[in-house]
C-alpha positions as YAML, in Angstrom:
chain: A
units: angstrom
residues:
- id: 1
  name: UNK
  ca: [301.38, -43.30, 193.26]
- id: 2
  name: UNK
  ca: [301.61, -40.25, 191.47]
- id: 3
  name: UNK
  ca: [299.86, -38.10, 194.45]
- id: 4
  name: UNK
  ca: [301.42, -39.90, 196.67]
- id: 5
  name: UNK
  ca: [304.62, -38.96, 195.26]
- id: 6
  name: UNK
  ca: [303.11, -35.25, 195.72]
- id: 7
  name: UNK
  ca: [302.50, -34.19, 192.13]
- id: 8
  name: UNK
  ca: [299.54, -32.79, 190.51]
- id: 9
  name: UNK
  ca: [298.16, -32.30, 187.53]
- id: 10
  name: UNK
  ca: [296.94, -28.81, 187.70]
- id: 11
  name: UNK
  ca: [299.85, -26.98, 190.07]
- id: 12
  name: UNK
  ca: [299.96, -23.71, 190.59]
- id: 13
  name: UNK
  ca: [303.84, -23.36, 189.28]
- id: 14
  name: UNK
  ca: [304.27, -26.15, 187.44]
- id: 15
  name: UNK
  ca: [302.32, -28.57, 185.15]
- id: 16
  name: UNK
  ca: [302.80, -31.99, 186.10]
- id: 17
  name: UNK
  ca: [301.68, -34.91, 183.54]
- id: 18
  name: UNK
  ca: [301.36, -38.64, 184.12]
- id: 19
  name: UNK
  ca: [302.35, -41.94, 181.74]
- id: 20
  name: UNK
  ca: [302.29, -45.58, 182.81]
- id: 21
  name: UNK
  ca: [302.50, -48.26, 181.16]
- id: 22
  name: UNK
  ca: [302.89, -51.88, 181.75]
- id: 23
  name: UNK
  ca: [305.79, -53.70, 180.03]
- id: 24
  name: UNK
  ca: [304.68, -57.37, 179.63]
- id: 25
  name: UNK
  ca: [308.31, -58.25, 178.91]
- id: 26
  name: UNK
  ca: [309.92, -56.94, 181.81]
- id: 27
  name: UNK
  ca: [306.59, -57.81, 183.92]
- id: 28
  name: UNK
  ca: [306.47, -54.36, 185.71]
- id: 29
  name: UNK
  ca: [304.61, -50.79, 185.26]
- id: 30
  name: UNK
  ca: [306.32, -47.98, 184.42]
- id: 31
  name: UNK
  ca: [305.73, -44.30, 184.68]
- id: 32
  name: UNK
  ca: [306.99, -41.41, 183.74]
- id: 33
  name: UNK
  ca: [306.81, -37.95, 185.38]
- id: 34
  name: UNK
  ca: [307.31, -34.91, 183.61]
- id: 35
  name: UNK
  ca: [306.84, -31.31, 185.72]
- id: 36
  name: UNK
  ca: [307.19, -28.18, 182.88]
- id: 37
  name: UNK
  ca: [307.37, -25.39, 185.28]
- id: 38
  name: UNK
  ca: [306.83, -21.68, 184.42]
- id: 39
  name: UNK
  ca: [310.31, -20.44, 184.67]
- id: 40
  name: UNK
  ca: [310.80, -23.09, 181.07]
- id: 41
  name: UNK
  ca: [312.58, -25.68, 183.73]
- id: 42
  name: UNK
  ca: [311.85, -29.41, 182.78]
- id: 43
  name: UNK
  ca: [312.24, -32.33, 184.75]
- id: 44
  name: UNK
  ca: [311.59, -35.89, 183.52]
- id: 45
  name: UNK
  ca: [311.37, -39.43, 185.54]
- id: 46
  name: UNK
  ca: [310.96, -42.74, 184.30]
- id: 47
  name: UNK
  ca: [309.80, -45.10, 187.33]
- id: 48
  name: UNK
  ca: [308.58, -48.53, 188.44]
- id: 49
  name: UNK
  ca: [305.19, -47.81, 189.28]
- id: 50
  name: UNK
  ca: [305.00, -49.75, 192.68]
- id: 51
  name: UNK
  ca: [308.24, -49.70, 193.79]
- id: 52
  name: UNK
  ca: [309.58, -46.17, 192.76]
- id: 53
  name: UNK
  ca: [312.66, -47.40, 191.22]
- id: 54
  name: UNK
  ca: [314.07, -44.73, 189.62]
- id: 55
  name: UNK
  ca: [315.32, -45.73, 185.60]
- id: 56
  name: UNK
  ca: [315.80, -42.81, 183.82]
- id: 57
  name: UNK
  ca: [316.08, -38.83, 185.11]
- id: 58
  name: UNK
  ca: [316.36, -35.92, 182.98]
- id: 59
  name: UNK
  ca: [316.73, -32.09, 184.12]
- id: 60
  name: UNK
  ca: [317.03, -28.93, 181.68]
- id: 61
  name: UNK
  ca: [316.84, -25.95, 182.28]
- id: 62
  name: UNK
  ca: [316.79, -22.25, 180.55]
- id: 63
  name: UNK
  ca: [319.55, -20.23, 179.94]
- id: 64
  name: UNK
  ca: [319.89, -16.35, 179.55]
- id: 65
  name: UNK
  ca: [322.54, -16.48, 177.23]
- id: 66
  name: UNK
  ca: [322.16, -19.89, 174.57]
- id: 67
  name: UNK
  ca: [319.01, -20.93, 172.25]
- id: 68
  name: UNK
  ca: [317.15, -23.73, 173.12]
- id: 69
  name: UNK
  ca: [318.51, -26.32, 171.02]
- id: 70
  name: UNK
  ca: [321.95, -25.34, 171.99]
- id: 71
  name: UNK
  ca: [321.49, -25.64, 175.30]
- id: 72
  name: UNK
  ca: [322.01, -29.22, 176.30]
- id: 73
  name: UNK
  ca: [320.12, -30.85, 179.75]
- id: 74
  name: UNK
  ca: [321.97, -30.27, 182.97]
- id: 75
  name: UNK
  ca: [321.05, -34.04, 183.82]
- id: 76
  name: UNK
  ca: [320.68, -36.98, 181.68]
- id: 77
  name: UNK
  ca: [320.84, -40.54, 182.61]
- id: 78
  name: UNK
  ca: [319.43, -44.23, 182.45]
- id: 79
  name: UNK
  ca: [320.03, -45.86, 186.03]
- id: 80
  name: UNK
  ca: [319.49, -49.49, 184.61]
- id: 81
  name: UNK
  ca: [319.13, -52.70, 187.11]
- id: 82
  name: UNK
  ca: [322.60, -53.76, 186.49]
- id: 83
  name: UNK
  ca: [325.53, -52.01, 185.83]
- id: 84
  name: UNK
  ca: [327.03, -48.12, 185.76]
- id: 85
  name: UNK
  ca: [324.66, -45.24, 185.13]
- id: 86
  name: UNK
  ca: [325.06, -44.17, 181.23]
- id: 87
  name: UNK
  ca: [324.33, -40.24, 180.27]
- id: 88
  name: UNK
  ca: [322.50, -38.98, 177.58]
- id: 89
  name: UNK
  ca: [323.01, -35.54, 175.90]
- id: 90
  name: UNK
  ca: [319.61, -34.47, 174.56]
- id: 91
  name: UNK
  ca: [315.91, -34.81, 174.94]
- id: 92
  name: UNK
  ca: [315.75, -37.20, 171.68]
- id: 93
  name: UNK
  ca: [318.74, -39.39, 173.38]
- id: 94
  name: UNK
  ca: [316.48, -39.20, 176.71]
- id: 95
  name: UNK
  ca: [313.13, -40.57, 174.59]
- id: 96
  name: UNK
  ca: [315.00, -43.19, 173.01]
- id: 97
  name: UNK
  ca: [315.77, -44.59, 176.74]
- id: 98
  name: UNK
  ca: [311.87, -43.86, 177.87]
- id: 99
  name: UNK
  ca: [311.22, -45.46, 174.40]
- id: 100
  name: UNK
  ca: [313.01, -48.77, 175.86]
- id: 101
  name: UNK
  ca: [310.67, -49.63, 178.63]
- id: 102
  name: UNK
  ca: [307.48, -47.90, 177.84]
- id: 103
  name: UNK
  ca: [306.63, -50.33, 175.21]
...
C-alpha cells in the first residue's frame, strides 16, 4: 500500500519512512507515513492500512524568521470515526494521537 500510494523509501527529495501496525482492539492495521523532505518540510499520516482512511495528518514546515520549537505545525489534526475533527498544536500533541492507535 505504501507504493501504491506512490512513496518511497529512498526519494530523491524527500525521505519517506513506513510504520504499520495492527491494533487487535480496534481489529484494523494502521500505518503511518512520514515524508522529511530536504527543504526541513514534514508531513505525517496516520492510516488504515487497507482502506486508506485517513486518522491523523500533520504538516510543518520551516520558517525564515522563528526557531524550531517556536514554530508550531501549519496542520494538526485527528479525523476520528465519529465526530468533529480535533487539532493538535505540536509534534508531542500529534504522537500522543499516533500513540492511540499504534498500540
Amino acid at each position: 500500500m505504501f507504493r501504491q500510494l506512490g512513496y518511497q523509501l529512498n526519494g530523491t527529495n524527500s525521505t519517506d519512512v513506513l510504520q504499520s501496525h495492527f491494533n487487535p482492539e480496534r481489529n484494523k492495521c494502521f500505518m503511518t507515513i512520514e515524508t522529511l523532505a530536504h527543504d526541513g518540510t514534514q508531513t505525517r499520516y496516520l492510516l488504515d492500512a487497507f482502506e486508506q482512511r485517513e486518522y491523523a495528518e500533520y504538516f510543518w514546515m520551516v520558517d525564515a524568521v522563528k526557531k524550531y520549537w517556536d514554530n508550531p505545525p501549519k496542520i494538526c489534526k485527528e479525523i476520528p470515526i465519529a465526530g468533529d475533527e480535533t487539532p493538535c498544536h505540536s509534534d508531542d500533541e500529534y504522537k500522543v494521537i499516533v500513540k492511540r492507535y499504534m498500540e
